[in-house]
Each structure stands twice: as C-alpha cells, then as structure tokens.
C-alpha positions in Angstrom: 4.6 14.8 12.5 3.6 11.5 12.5 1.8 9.0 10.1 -1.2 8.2 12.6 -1.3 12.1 13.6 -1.2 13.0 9.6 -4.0 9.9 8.8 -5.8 10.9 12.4 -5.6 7.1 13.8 -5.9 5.5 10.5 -7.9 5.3 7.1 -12.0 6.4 7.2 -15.0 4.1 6.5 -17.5 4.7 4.1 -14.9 6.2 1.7 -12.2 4.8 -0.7 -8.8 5.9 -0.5 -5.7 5.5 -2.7 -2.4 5.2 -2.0 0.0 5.6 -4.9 3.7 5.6 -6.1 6.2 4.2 -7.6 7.4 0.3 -7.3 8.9 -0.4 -4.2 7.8 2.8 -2.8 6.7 0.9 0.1 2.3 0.7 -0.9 2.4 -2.7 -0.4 3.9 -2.6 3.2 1.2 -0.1 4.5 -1.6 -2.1 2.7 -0.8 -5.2 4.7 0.3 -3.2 7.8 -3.6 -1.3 7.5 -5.1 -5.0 7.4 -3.3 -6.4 9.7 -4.4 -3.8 12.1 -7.9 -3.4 10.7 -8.5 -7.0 12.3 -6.5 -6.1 16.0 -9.7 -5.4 17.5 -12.2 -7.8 15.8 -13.2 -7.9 12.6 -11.9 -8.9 9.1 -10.1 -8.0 5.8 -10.4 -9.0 2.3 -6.7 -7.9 0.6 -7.4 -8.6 -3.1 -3.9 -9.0 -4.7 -3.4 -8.6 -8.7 0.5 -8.0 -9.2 3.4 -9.6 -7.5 3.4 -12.7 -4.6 0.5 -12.9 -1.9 2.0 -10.5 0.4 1.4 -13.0 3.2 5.2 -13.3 4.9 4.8 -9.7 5.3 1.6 -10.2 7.3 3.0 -12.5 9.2 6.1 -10.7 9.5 3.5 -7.3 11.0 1.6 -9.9 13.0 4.2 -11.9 15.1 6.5 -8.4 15.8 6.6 -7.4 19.3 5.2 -3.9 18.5 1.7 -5.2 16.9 1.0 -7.2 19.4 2.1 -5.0 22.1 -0.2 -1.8 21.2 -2.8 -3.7 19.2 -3.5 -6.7 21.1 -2.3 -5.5 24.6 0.6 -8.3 24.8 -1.7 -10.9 23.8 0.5 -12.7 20.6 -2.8 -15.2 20.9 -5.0 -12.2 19.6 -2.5 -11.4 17.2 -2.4 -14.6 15.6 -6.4 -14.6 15.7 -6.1 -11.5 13.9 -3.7 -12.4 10.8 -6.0 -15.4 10.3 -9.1 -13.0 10.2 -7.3 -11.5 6.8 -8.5 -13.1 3.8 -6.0 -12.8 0.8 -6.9 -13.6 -2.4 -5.7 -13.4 -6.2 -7.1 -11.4 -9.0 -5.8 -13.2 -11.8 -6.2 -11.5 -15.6 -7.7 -8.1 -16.8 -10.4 -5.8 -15.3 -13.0 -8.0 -15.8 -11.4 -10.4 -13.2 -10.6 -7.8 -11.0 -14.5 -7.4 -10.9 -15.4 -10.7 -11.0 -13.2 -11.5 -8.0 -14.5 -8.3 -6.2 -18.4 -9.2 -7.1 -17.6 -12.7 -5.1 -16.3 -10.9 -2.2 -19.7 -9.8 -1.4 -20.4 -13.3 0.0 -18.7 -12.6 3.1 -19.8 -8.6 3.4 -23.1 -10.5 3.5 -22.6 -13.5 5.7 -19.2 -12.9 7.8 -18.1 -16.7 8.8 -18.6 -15.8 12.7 -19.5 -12.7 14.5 -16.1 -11.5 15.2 -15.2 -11.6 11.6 -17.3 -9.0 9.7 -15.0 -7.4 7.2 -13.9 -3.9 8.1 -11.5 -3.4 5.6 -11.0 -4.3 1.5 -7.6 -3.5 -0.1 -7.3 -3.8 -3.5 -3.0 -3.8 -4.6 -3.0 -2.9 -7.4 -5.8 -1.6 -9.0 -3.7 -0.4 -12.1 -2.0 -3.9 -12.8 -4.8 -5.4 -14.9 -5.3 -2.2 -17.2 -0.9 -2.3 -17.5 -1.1 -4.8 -20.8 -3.8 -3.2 -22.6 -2.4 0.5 -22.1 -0.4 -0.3 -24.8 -3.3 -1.3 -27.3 -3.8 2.9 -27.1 -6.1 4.5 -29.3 -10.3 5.9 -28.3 -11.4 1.7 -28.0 -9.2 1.1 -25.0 -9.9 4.7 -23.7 -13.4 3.9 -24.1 -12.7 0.3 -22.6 -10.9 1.6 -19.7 -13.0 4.6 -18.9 -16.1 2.0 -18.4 -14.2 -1.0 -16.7 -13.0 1.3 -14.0 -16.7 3.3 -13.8 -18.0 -0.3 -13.2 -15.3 -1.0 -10.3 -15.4 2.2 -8.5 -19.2 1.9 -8.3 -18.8 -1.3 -6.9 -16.2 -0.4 -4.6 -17.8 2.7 -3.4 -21.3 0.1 -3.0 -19.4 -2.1 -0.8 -17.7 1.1 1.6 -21.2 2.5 1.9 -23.4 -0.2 2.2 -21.3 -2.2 4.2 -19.9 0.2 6.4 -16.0 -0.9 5.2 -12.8 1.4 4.2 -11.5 0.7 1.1 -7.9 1.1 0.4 -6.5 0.8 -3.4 -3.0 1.2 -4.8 -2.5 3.0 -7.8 1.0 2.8 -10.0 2.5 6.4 -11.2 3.7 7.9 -14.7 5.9 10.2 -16.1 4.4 13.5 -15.8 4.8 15.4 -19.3 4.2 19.0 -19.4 4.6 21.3 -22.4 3.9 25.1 -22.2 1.8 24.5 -19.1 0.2 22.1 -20.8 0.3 18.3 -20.7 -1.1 14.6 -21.5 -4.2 15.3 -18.7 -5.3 18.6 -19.8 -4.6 21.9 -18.9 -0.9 21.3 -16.7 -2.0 23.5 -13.3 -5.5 22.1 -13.4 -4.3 18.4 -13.5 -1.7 18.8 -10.4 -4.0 20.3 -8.2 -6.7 17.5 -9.4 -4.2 14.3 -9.3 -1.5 15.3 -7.2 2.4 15.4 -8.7 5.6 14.8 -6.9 9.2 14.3 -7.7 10.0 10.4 -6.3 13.6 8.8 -7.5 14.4 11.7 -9.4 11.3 11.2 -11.7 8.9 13.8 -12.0 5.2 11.6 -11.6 1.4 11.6 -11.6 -0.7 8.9 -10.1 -1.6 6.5 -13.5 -5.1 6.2 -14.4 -5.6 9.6 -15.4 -8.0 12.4 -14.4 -11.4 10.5 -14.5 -10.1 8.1 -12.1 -8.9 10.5 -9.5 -12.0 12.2 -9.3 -13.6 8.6 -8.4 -11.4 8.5 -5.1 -12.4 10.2 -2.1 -9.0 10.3 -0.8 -5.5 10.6 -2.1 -2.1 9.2 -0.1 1.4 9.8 -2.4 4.3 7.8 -0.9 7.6 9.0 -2.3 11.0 8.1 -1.8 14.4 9.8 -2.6 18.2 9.1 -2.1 19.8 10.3 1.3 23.4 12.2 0.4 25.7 9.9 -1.4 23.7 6.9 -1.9 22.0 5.9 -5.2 18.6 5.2 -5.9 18.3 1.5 -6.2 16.9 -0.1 -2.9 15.2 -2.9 -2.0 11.1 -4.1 -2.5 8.4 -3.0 -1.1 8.5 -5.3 1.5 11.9 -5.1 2.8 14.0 -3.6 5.5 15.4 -0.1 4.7 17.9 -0.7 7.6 21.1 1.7 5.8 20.0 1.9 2.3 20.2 5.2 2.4 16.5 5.7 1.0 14.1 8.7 2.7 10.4 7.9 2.5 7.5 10.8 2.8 3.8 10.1 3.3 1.7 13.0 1.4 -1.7 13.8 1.6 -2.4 15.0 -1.4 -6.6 15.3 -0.8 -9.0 13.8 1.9 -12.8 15.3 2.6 -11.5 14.9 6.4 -7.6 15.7 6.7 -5.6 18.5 5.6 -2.7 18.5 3.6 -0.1 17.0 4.7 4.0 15.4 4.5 5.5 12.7 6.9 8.6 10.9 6.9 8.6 7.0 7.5 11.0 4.5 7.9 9.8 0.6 6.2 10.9 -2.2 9.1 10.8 -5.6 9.1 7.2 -4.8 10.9 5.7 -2.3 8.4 6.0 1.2 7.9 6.5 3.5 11.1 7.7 7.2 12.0 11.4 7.9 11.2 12.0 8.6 14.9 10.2 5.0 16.1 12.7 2.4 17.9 13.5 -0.5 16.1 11.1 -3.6 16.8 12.2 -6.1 19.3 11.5 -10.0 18.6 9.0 -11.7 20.5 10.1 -13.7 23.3 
C-alpha cells in the first residue's frame, strides 16, 4: 500500500484532521510536505508553528527536490519556488490563548487572499498540544475545566474556518503513556477509549494520542505515525526533520478513523524531501 492510496490523494477539505505521535515520529515532516504541496497547483497555506524552529529549511528542502517539482509542478522549479513562497509560516508564541489569538488573525487572509492565486487551501497547526504542555502539570478540576474550554473555543474556530472557507485543516497532537488497570484506565472505561482515540505501541511505549477523550471526539479525522527499531538497532534516531538514510528506524502511517477512508497501515521512509513509500527511489538533486 501506499500513503497517497491509504489518504486517497491527500487530506479532505471541510474537515480537520490530526496527525499524532511521538517526537520525532516524523509529524512535522508530513505537515510541511502537505503544505508544500497544498500550494503546487495554486493556492496558499498558513502553517502555524508553537513548538520547536519554523520548520522552513524543511520546506525548502521539499520545494527545491527534484521529485516536488517534477510531479507537482510538471518540471517547472519556477512554479515550485512560487509555491513555497505562497506558504505563510508563523509563530504561536505562549499558552492557548495565543494559539487562538494568532489563529483569530489568520482570518485576515481567509478573507482577503493577497492575490488571486493565493487563497489559502490549507492551515496546519504543529502542535496543537504544546501550549496546554506547561499547565498539564497545574492538574486538579481548574485546569481540566480550563483546558476543556480553551480547546472547545479552538476547535470551533478551526472547524469555522474548514467550513466556511472551504480549507483542510491539519493539526498535530503529542502522545501519552497509555495506563490501563483491569480494563480500566485514565480515559474511562479501557476498550471504549481505544476504539475512541486510537492506541499503538511506538518505540516500545505503549501510547494514546494526548488531549484526552473530549478532544478526539472534536476531530473528524485521525492519522497515528509510529515508529519502531528494525533488528538490532536501538531506538534513538534522528528529528523529525531528518534523513532516515540507515538508522535502522521503520515508520507506519495508521488510520485510525476518517468519515471517508477505511482503516488503514502504510510504511514510509522520511528523506531529505519528506515523507514517501518505503519502496520510492531516493530523490535526485536538481540540476
């Protein structure tokens, strides 16, 4: 199988999907791979960035690679370039609240694209679990309270911007430690939760995407990336953005839920140009 047969071509309009997993589990790689591509044809994408460096070398990286502009500018590397300046990256700096306060502002351009060959397609938030990381550890019913209604207010606004404006929304979403005792864990009743959030073994770790229960009922669609040691290798590899060249890392794409695709497990590789099929040739450089 491959990823665009397993995605059918891509991700869908109109809904918001999530992709999660564990650091460097390659999220960030796809996220800038599916904006990069998002603006091949025309068009534009907002990539809203709260945790780590701007992923923009990676962009370029995607953009300038023989491949991308070979299938998605038809051997045109002055399309390509067009399109990696039609991404608009931007930092979410703080907690929830500037999260939403950077997202209210993107509106501007849903509303009023800078030219006609600009109008945002695509609006990738990476990660949406970073700003709610420090406060986790306040615990107790206020921040459960707190949380529960900070990401009600973003979903709603997300899910206003995918329907109104006719844009696909892609999120990332960290993992935790999935704890179950007598069938029975931290998200309710054990079988109930994994068929709700999805749970997968990744690095030896037995996880569920973070956010809990509520959250993953907001999503219309769920992506897992995983990623496990090949015989004889450990599993310490490199970031999210890096070449897995012999690292000796395997990589599966799930589906865990999606109105429109079945479920569903690929393999990919991460290259210097994104994320690809395990059986794709490595990229040539542009001449």
């Amino acid at each position: 199988p491959r990823i665009d047969d397993a995605l059918r071509g891509g991700v869908r309009a109109r809904h918001v999907t999530e992709i999660a997993g564990e650091s460097a589990s390659a999220k960030t790689t796809l996220c800038a791979q599916l904006a990069v591509r998002a603006t091949a044809r025309g068009g534009a994408a907002v990539y809203v960035h709260t945790d780590g460096p701007a992923p923009t070398a990676l962009m370029r990286r995607i953009a300038s690679s023989a491949r991308f502009v070979a299938e998605a500018c038809d051997g045109d590397e002055d399309a390509a370039t067009a399109a990696l300046e039609r991404v608009y990256v931007v930092k979410a700096l703080g907690d929830a609240d500037a999260l939403r306060e950077t997202l209210t502002a993107v509106s501007a351009v849903l509303r009023a694209p800078v030219s006609e060959d600009a109008v945002v397609r695509m609006i990738v938030v990476d990660s949406i679990a970073a700003p709610f990381r420090d406060d986790a550890t306040n615990g107790g019913w206020t921040y459960a309270a707190k949380r529960a209604g900070a990401l009600h207010k973003l979903t709603m606004l997300l899910k206003e911007y995918a329907t109104k404006h006719d844009v696909a929304v892609v999120v990332t979403n960290h993992v935790v430690d999935s704890v179950r005792e007598n069938g029975t864990g931290a998200h309710g009743d054990g079988a109930v939760a994994t068929r709700a959030m999805g749970e997968f073994t990744t690095s030896g770790r037995r996880v569920v995407p973070a956010l809990g229960l509520m959250w993953s009922n907001c999503v219309n669609a769920r992506l897992f990336l995983t990623r496990r040691a090949t015989r004889g290798q450990g599993y310490v590899v490199g970031g999210d953005d890096g070449d897995d060249g012999n690292a000796g890392v395997a990589r599966t794409l799930h589906v865990v839920y999606a109105p429109h695709l079945p479920e569903s497990s690929v393999d990919f590789v991460v290259r210097e140009d994104g994320a690809w099929d395990v059986a794709a040739p490595r990229p040539r450089a542009v001449a």
